[in-house]
Structures are given as structure tokens and as C-alpha cells.
N, CA, C and O of each residue as an XYZ file, in Angstrom:
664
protein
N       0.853     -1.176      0.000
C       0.000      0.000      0.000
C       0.895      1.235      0.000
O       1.937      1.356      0.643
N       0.301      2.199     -0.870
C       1.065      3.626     -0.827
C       0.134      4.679     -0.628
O      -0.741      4.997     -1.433
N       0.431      5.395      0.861
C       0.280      6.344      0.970
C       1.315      7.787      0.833
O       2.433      8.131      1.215
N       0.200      8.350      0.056
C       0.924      9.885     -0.768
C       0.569     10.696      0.424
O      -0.647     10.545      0.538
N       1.011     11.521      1.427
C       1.220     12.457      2.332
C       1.927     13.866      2.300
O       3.036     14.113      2.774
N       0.986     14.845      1.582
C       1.412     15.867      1.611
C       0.785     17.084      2.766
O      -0.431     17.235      2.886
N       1.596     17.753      3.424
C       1.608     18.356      4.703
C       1.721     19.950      4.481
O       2.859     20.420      4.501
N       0.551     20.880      4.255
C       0.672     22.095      3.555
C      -0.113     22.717      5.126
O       0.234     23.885      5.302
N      -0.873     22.302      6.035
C      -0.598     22.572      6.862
C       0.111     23.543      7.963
O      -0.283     24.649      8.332
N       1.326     22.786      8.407
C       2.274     23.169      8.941
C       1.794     23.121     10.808
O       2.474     23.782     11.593
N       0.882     22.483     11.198
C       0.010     22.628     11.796
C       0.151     20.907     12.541
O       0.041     20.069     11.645
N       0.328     20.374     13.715
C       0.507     19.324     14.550
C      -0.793     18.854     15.160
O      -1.694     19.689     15.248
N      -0.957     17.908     15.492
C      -2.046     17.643     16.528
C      -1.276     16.581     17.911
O      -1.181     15.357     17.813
N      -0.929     17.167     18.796
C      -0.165     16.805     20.192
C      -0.791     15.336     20.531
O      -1.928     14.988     20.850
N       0.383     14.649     20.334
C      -0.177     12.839     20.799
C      -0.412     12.417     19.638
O      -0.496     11.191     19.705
N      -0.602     12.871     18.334
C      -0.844     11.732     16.844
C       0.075     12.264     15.813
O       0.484     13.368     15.454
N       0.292     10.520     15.354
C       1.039     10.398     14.529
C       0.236     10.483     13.003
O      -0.474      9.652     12.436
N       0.469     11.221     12.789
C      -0.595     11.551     11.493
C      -0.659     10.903      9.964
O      -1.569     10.807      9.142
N       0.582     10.550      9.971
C       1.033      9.613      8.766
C       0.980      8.112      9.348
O       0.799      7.210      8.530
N       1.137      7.765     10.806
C       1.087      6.207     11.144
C      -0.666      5.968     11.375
O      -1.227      4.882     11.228
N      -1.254      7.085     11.715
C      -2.693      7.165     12.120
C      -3.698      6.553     10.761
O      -4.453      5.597     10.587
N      -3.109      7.942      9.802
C      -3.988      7.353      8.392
C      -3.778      5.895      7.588
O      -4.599      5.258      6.929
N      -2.496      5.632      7.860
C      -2.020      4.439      7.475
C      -2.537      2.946      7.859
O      -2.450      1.916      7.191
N      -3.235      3.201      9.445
C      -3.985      2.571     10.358
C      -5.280      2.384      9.908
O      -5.815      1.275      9.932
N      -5.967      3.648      9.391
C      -6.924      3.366      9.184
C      -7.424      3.063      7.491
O      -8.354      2.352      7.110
N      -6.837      3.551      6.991
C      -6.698      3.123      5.685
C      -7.193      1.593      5.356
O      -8.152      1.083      4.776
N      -5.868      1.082      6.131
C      -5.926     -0.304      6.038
C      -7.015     -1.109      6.746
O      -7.651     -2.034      6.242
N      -7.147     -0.603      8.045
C      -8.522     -1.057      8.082
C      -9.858     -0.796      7.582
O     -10.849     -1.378      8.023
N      -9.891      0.098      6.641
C     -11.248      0.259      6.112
C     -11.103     -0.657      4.441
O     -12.092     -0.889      3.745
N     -10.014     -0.968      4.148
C      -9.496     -1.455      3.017
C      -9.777     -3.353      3.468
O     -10.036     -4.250      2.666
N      -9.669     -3.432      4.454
C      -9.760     -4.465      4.896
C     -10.991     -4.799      5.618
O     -11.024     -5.891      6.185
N     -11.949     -4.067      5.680
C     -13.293     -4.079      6.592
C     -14.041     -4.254      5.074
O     -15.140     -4.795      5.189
N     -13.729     -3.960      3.884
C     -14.332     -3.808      2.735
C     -14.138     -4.967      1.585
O     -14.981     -5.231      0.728
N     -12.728     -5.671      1.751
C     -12.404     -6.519      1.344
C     -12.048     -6.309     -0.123
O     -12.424     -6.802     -1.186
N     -11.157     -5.365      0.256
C     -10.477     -4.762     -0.938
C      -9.169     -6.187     -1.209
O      -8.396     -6.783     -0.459
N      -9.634     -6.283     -3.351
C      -8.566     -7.711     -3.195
C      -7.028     -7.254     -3.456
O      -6.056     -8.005     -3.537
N      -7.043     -6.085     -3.549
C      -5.780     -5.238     -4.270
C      -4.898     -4.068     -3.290
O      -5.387     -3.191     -2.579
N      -3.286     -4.420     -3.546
C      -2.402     -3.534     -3.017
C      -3.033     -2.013     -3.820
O      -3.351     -2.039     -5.009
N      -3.143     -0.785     -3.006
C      -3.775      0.558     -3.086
C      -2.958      1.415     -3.439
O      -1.775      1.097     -3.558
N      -3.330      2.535     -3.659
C      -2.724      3.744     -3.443
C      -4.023      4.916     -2.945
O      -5.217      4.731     -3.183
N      -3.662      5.684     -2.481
C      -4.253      6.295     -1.673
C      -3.291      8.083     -0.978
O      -2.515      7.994     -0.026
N      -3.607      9.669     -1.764
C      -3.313     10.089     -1.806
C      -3.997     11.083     -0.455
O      -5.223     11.079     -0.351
N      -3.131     11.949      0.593
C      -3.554     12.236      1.626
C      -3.402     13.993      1.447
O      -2.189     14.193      1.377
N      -3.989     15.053      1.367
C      -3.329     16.352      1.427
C      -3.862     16.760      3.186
O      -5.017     16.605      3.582
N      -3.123     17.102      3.735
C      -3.588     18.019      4.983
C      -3.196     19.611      4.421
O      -2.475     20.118      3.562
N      -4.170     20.049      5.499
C      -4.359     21.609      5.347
C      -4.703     22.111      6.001
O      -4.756     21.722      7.168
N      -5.259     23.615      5.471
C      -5.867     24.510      6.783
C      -7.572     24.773      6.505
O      -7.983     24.281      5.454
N      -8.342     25.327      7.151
C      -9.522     25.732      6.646
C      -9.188     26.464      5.244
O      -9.498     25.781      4.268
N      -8.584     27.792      4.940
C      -8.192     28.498      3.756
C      -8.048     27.747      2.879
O      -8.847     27.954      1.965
N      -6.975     26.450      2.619
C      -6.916     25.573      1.553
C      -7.940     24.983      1.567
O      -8.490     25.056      0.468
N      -8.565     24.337      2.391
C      -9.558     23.402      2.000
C     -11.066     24.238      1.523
O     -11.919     23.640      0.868
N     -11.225     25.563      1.919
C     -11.948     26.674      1.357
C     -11.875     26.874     -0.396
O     -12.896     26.973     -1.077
N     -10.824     26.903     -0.826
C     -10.494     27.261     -1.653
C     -10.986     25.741     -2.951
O     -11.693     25.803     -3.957
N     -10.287     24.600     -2.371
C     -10.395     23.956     -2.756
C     -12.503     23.102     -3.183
O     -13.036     22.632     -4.188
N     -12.876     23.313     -1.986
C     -14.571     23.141     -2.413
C     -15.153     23.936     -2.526
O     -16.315     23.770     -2.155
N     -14.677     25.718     -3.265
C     -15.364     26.598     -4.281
C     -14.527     26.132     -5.575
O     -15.305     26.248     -6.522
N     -13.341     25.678     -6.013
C     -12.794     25.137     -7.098
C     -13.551     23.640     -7.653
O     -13.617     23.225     -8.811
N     -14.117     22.970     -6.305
C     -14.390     21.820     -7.348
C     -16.177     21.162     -6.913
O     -16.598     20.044     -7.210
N     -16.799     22.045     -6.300
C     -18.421     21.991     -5.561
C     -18.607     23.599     -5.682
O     -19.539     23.896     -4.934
N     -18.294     24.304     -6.073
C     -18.960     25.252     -6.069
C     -19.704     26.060     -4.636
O     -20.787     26.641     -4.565
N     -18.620     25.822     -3.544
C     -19.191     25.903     -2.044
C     -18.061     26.912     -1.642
O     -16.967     26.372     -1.477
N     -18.106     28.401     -1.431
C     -17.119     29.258     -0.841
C     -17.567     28.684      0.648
O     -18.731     28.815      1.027
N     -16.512     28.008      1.501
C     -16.643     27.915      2.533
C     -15.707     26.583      2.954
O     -15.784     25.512      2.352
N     -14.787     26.837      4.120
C     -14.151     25.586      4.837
C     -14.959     24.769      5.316
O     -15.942     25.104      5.977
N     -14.505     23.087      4.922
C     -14.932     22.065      5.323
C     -14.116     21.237      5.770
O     -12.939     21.512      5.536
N     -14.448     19.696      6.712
C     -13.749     19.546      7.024
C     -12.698     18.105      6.074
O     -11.494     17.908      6.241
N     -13.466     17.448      5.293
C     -13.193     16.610      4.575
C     -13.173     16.347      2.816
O     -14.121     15.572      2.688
N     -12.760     16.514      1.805
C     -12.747     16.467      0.799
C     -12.321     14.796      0.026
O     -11.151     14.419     -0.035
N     -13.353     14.058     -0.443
C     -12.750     12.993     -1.283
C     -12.866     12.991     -2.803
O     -13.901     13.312     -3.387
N     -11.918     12.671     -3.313
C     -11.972     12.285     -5.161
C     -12.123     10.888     -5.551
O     -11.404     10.032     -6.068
N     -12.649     10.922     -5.359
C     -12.529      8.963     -5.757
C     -12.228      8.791     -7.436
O     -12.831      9.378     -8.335
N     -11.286      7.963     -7.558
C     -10.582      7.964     -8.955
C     -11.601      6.790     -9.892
O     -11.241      6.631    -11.059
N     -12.565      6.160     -9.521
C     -13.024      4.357     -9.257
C     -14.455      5.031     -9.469
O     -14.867      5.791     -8.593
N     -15.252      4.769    -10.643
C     -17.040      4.532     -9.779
C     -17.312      3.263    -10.046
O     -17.103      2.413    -10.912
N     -18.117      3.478     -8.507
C     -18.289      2.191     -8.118
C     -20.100      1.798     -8.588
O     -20.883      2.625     -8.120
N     -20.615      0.911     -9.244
C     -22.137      0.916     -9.516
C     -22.204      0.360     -8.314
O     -23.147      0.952     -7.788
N     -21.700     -0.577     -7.386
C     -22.087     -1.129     -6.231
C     -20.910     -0.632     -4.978
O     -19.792     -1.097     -5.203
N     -20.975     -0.030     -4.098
C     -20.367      0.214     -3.200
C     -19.591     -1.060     -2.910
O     -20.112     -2.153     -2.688
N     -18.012     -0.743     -2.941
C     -17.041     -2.121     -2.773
C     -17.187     -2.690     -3.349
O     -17.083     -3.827     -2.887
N     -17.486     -2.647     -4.564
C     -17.795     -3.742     -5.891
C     -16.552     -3.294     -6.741
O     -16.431     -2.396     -7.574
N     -15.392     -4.515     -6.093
C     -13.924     -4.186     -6.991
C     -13.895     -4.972     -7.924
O     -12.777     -5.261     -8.353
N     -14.976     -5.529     -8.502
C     -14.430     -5.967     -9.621
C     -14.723     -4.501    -11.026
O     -14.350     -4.455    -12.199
N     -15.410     -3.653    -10.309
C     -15.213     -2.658    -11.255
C     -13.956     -1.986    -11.843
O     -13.863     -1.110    -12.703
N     -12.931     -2.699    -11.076
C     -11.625     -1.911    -11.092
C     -10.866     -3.201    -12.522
O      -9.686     -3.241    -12.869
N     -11.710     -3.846    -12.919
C     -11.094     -4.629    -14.002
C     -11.732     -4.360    -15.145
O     -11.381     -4.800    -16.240
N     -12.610     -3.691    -14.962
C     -12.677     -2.878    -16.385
C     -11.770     -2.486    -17.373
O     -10.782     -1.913    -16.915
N     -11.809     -2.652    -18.886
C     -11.307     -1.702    -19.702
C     -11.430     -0.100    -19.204
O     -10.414      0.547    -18.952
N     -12.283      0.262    -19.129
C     -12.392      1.805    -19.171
C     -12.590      2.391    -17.234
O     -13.339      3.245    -16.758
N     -11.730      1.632    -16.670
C     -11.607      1.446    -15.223
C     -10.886      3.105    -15.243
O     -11.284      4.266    -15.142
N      -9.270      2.192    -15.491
C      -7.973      2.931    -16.356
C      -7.500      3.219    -14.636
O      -6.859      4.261    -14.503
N      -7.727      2.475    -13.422
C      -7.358      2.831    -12.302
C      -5.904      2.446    -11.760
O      -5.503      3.174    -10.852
N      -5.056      1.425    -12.168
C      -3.919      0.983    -11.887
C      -2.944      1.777    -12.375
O      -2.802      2.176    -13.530
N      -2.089      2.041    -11.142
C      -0.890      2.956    -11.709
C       0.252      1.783    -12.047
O       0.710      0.850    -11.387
N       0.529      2.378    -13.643
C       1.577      1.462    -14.082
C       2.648      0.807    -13.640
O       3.294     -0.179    -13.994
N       2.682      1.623    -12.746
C       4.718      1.965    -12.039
C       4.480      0.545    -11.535
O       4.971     -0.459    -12.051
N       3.552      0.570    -10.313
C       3.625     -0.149     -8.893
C       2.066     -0.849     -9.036
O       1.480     -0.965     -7.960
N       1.398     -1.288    -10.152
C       0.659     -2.003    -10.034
C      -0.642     -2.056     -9.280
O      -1.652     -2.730     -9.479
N      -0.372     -1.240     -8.440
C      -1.870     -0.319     -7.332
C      -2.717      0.412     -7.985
O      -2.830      1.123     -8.983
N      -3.382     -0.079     -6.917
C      -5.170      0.011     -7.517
C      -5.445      1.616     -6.937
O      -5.564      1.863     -5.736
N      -5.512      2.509     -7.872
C      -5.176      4.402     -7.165
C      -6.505      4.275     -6.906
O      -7.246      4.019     -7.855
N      -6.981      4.410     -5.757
C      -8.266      4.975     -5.316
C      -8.718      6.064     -5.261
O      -9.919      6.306     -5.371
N      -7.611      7.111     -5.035
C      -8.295      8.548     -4.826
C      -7.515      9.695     -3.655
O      -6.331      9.542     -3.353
N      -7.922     10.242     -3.374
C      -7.544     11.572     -3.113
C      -8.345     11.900     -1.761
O      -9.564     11.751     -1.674
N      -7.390     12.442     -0.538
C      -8.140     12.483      0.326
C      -7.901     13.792      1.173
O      -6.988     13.557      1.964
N      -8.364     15.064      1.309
C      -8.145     15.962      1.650
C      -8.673     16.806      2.943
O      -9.774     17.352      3.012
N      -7.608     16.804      4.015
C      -8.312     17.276      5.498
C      -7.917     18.299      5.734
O      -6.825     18.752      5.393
N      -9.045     19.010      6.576
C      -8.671     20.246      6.864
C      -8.167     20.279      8.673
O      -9.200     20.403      9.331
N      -7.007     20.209      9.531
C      -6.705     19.939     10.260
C      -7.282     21.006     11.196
O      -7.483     20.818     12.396
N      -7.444     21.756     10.760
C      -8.117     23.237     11.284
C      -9.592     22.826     11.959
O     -10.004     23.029     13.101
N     -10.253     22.148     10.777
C     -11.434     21.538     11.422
C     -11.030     20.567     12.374
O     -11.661     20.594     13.431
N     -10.027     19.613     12.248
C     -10.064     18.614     12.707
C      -9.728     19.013     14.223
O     -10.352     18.394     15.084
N      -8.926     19.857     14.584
C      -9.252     20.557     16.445
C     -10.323     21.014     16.833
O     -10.612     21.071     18.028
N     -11.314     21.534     15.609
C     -12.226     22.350     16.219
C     -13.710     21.259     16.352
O     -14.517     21.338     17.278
N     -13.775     20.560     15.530
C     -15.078     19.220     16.025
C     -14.500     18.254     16.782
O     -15.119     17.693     17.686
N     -12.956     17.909     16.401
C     -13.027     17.038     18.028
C     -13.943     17.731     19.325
O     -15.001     17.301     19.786
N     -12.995     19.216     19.840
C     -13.612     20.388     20.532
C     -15.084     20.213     20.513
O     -15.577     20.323     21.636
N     -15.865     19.990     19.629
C     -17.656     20.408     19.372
C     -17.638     19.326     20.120
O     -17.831     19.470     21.327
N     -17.398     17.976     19.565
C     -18.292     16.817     19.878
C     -18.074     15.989     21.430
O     -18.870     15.336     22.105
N     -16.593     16.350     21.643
C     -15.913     16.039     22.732
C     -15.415     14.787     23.059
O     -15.498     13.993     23.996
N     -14.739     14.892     21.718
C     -13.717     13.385     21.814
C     -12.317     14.268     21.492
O     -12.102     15.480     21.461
N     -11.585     13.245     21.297
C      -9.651     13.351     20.986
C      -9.501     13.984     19.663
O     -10.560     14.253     19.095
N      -8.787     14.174     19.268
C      -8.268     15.077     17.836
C      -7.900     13.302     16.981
O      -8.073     13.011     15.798
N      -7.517     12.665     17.790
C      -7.348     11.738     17.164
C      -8.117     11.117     16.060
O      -7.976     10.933     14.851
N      -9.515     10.723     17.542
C     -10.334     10.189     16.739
C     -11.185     11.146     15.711
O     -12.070     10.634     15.025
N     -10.985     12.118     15.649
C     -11.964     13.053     14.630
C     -11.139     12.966     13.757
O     -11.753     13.240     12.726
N      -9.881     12.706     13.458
C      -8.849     12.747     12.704
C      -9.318     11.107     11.809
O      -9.433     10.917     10.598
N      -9.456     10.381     12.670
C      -9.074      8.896     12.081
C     -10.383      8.239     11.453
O     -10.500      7.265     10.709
N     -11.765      9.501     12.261
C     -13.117      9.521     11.847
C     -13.088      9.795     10.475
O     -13.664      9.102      9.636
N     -12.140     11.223     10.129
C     -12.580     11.532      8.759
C     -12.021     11.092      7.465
O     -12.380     11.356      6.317
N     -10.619     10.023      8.121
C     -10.111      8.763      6.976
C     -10.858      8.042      6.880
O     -11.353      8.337      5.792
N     -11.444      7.109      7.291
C     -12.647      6.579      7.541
C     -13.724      6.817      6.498
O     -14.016      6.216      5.464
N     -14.339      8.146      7.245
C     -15.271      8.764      5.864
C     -14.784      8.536      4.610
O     -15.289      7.786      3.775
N     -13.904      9.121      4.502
C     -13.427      9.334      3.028
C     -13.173      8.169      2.462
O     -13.605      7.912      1.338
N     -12.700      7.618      2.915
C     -12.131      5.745      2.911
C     -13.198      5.701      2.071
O     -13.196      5.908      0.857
N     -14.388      5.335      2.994
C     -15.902      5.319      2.343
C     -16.194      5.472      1.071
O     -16.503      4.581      0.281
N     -16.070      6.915      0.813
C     -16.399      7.824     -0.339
C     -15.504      7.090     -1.351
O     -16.120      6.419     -2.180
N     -14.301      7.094     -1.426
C     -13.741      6.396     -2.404
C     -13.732      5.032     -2.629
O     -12.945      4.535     -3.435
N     -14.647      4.276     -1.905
C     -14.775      3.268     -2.042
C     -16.578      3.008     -2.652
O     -17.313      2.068     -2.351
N     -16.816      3.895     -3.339
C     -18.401      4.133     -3.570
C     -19.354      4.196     -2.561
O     -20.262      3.500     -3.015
N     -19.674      4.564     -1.573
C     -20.383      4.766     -0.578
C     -20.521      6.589     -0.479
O     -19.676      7.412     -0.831
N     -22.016      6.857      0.181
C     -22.449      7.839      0.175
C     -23.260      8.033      1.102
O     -23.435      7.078      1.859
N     -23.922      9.134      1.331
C     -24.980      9.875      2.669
C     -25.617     10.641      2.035
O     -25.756     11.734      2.584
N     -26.273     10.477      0.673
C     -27.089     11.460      0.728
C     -28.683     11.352      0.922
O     -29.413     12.343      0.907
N     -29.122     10.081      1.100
C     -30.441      9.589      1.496
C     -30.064      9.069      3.164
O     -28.925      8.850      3.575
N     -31.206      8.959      3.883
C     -30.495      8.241      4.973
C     -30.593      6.992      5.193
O     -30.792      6.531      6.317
N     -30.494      6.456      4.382
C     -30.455      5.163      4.490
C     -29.194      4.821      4.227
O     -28.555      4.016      4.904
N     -28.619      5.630      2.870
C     -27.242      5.206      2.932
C     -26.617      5.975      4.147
O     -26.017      5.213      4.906
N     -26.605      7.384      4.548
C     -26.036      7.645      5.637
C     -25.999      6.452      7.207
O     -25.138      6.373      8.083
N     -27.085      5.804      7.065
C     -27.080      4.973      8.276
C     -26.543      3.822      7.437
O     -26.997      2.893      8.103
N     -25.857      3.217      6.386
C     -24.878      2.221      6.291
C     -23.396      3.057      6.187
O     -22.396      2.354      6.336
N     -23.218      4.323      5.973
C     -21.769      4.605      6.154
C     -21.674      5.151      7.252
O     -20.673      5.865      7.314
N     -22.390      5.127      8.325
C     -22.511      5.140     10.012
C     -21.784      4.354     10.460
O     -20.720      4.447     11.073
N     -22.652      3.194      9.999
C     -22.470      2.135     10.719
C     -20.658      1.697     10.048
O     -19.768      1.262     10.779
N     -20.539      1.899      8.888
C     -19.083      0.967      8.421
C     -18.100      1.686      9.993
O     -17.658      1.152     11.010
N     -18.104      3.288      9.401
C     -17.673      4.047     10.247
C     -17.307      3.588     11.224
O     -16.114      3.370     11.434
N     -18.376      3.294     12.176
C     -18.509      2.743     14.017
C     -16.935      1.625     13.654
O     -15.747      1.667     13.972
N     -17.885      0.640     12.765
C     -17.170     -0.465     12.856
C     -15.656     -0.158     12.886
O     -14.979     -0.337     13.898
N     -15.138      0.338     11.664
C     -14.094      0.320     11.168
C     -13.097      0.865     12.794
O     -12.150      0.311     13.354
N     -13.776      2.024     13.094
C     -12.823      3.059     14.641
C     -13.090      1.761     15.455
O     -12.042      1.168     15.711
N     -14.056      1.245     15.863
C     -13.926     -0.303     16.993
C     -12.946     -0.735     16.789
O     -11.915     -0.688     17.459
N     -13.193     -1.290     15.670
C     -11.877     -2.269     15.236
C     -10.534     -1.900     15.608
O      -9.638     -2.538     16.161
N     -10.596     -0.868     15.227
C      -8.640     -0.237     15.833
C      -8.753      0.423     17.539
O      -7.840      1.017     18.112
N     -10.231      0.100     18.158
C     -10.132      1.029     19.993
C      -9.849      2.254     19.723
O      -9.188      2.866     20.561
N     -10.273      2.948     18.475
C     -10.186      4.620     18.575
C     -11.668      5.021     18.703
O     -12.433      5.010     17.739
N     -12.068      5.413     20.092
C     -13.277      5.186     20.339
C     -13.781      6.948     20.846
O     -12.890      7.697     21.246
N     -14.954      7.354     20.789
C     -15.249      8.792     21.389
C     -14.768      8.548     23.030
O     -14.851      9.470     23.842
């Protein structure tokens, strides 16, 4: 597995390892999903301003958020990898044979300030919103609630699984 970790940031969260954290969870949501393929998986951290900038450039939303995903893959069935053997997939990077999933962009800025709201660790709001995104690039969505209450639930599961708990 390759994680891409770029740190524009400049910005810490005291007690996490931020590159061993995502790496953690990555894999367990890659593995809660039953992904059959070595990944790639691209990480940007940031500030509210970048990540502002970035979902009026590509949603049309002037305003900081806290999570941004690209998913490189559509999926007609959520975790349905055999879509990734498609002709017109075009998802494997040549080099290293990985299956590029996508693009995952946090705003660390948020990520102190809803730990703060909800009143858990920076951690887990941190390892919450790999997770999410995990999700997202893995075809999963929230915009009915029905799917929101199955990417709840992966969610729960996936943070159990590793004891990163509220």
C-alpha cells in the first residue's frame, strides 16, 4: 500500500502520529471492505483556507470544510472491486501495479475544532474523517439516509476495530 502524504498545513495535533494514524486506518477500512488489491491512496492536509479554496474550485461551495474525497473508481455497487477490471476502469498505476483509489483531503483546522464540538480526541476526529473518506472512495455515500445509516455504521465499525473510540 502507498500512501501519498502531503503536509501544507504546517500545523501538529499533540499525541498523533498523522502519517502512522492514516495508514492505520486506511488499512482497516481497506480491509473491513475486502479490498482484493495492493492501493494507493493520496492524503493532502491543510488549513480551513486551503480546503476553502479547494470546495469553491471543485463543488462550487465558498466555505471551509472539514473533509474532501476524489474517488478515482465509480463504483455501480459500493465495494464492488471488480469494477476496477474494467477496460475503461484505467485505475492501476503502471509503475507499482496499485489500484489508485483517490484523493483524500483534510482540513486539520477543522479537525481541532469538532473534536472540541463533539468532545472526543483530535485523534479520533482525525481517524473519523479517513474513515469517511475511505468510504467515499470506495463508492459509498450519505445522501439519502439510508445510505447515511450504512456509512454510520461501516464508520462505528471500522474506529472499533482499531479502539479509537469517542
Amino acid at each position: 500500500m502507498t500512501i501519498n502524504v502531503e503536509d501544507e498545513s504546517r500545523m501538529t495535533l499533540p499525541g498523533v502520529d498523522l502519517e502512522g494514524t492514516a495508514r492505520q486506518v486506511i488499512e482497516a477500512a481497506l480491509d473491513f471492505e475486502g479490498c482484493p488489491y495492493e492501493t494507493e491512496v493520496s492524503l493532502l492536509l491543510t488549513d480551513n483556507e486551503g480546503i476553502r479554496v479547494l470546495n469553491r474550485e471543485h463543488r462550487d461551495m465558498d466555505r471551509p470544510t472539514d473533509v474532501l474525497s476524489f474517488p478515482m473508481l465509480h463504483f455501480e455497487t459500493p465495494a464492488d472491486f471488480s469494477e476496477a477490471e474494467t477496460e475503461e476502469a484505467d485505475c492501476f498505476n503502471p509503475e507499482s501495479g496499485e489500484l489508485v483509489l483517490g484523493d483524500i483531503i483534510i482540513s486539520l483546522e477543522k479537525v481541532v475544532e469538532q473534536a472540541e464540538k463533539y468532545g472526543h480526541s483530535q485523534k479520533r476526529e482525525y481517524a473519523f474523517l479517513i474513515a469517511h473518506s475511505m468510504l467515499h472512495l470506495m463508492g459509498y455515500d450519505h445522501e439519502s439516509p439510508e445510505e447515511a445509516g450504512v456509512m454510520e455504521a461501516r464508520q462505528a465499525a471500522i474506529l472499533e476495530g482499531l479502539q479509537i473510540l469517542r
